[in-house]
N, C-alpha and C positions, 0 to 999 in steps of 0.2 A: 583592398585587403580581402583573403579570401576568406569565407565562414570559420574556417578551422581556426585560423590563427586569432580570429578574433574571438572564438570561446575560447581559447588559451588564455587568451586576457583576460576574461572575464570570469576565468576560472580562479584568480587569484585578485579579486575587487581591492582586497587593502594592500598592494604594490602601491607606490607610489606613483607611477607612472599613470594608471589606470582609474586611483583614488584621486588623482587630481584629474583628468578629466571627466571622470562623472562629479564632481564640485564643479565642473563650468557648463554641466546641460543645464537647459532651464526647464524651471517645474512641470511644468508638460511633459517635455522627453523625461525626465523622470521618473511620473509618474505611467508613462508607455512603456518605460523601459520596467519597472518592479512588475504590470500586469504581466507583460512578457515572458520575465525570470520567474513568475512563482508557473504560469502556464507550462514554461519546460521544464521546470523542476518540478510539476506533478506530474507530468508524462515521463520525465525519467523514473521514478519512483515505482509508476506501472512496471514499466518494462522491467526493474529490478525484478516487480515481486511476480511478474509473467516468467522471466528465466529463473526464477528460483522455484518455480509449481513446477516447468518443464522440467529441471533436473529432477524434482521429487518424483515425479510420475514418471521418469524413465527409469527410475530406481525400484517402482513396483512389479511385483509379478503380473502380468499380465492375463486375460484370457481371450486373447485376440481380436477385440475390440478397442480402437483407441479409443483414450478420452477425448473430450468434445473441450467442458468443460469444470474450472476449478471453483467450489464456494467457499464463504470464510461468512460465519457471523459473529456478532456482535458481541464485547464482554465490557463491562462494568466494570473500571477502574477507582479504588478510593487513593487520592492524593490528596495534600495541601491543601489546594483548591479548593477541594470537595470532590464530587462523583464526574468521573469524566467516560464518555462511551468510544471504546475504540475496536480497530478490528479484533479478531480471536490468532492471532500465531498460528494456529491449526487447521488443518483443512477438513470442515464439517462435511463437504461430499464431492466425490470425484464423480464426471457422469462421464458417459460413450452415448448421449443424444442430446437436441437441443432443449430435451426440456427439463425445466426448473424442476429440482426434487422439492420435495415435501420436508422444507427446515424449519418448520412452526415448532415453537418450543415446547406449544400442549404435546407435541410428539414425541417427546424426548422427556427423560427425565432429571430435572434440577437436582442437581449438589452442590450443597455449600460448602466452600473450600477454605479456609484460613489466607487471607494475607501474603502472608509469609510463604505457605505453601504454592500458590499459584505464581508466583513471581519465582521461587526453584524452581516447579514445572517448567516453566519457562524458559530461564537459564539451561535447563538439562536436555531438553525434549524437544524446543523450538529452533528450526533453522534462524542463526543470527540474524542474515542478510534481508531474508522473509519477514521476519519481525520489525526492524529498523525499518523498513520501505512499506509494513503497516500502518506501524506506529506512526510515520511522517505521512501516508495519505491522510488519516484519520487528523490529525494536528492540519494537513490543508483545506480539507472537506470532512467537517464533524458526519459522523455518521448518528441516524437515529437507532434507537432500544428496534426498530424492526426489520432493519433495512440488511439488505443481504449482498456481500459483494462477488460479483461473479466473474473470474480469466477465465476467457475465449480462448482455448490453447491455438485453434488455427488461424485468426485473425490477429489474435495476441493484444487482443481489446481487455482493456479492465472497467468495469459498470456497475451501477448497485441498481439492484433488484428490489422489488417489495415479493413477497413471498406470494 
């Protein structure tokens, strides 16, 4: 079977076909087979939100410098749950070298935002696709209150940084 055809099947786990034979691996290939699927489904997840920074960055005016690369930190979610820490929708800095700008938050200045309001910000202002492929990195790999995520536009690596 060649690779293609078999992530077609396994594009659709609850078929029948497919749902019956993953009930006949044994706990082992199972358990090698979920490390696996959650491993490509956080590397697909990059690449979404790698080609969704490149389209935004081909979208800006430029001044003849390309970008290197894209950051995104950190925002504090209250749900259900309680306080959950996910990426920010927003791209806090575009650079044209490799080095890490300066996203310490003493640098910048806090606003408290309403609830309600940050979550329309979001709906209105945030790329869909960008968001969905944060929100699911963050749900694979919790990020911490300091950590900074960094696309590589030319290696098209995605990394978290510490500042």
């Amino acid at each position: 079977m060649k690779p293609l055809d078999l992530a077609q099947l396994l594009a659709a786990p609850t078929d029948p076909p497919v749902r019956d034979a993953l009930r006949r691996l044994a706990p082992r290939s199972l358990d090698a087979l979920i490390i696996e699927a959650l491993s490509a489904t956080e590397e697909a997840w990059r690449q979404v939100a790698v080609d969704r920074v490149l389209e935004f960055v081909a979208e800006q005016p430029g001044d003849g410098r390309p970008v290197v690369a894209a950051y995104f930190t950190t925002t504090e979610r209250r749900t259900a749950d309680g306080m959950h820490v996910g990426w920010s929708p927003f791209v806090a800095a575009l650079a044209s070298t490799e080095d890490v700008p300066d996203l310490r938050h003493t640098r910048t200045t806090a606003v408290a935002v309403p609830v309600g309001e940050a979550t329309l910000a979001e709906e209105v202002f945030a790329d869909p696709e960008l968001t969905d492929a944060l929100n699911r990195l963050a749900a694979l790999d919790p990020p911490g209150h300091e950590d900074v995520l960094r696309i590589h536009l030319p290696t098209r690596q995605v990394t978290r940084v510490k500042p």
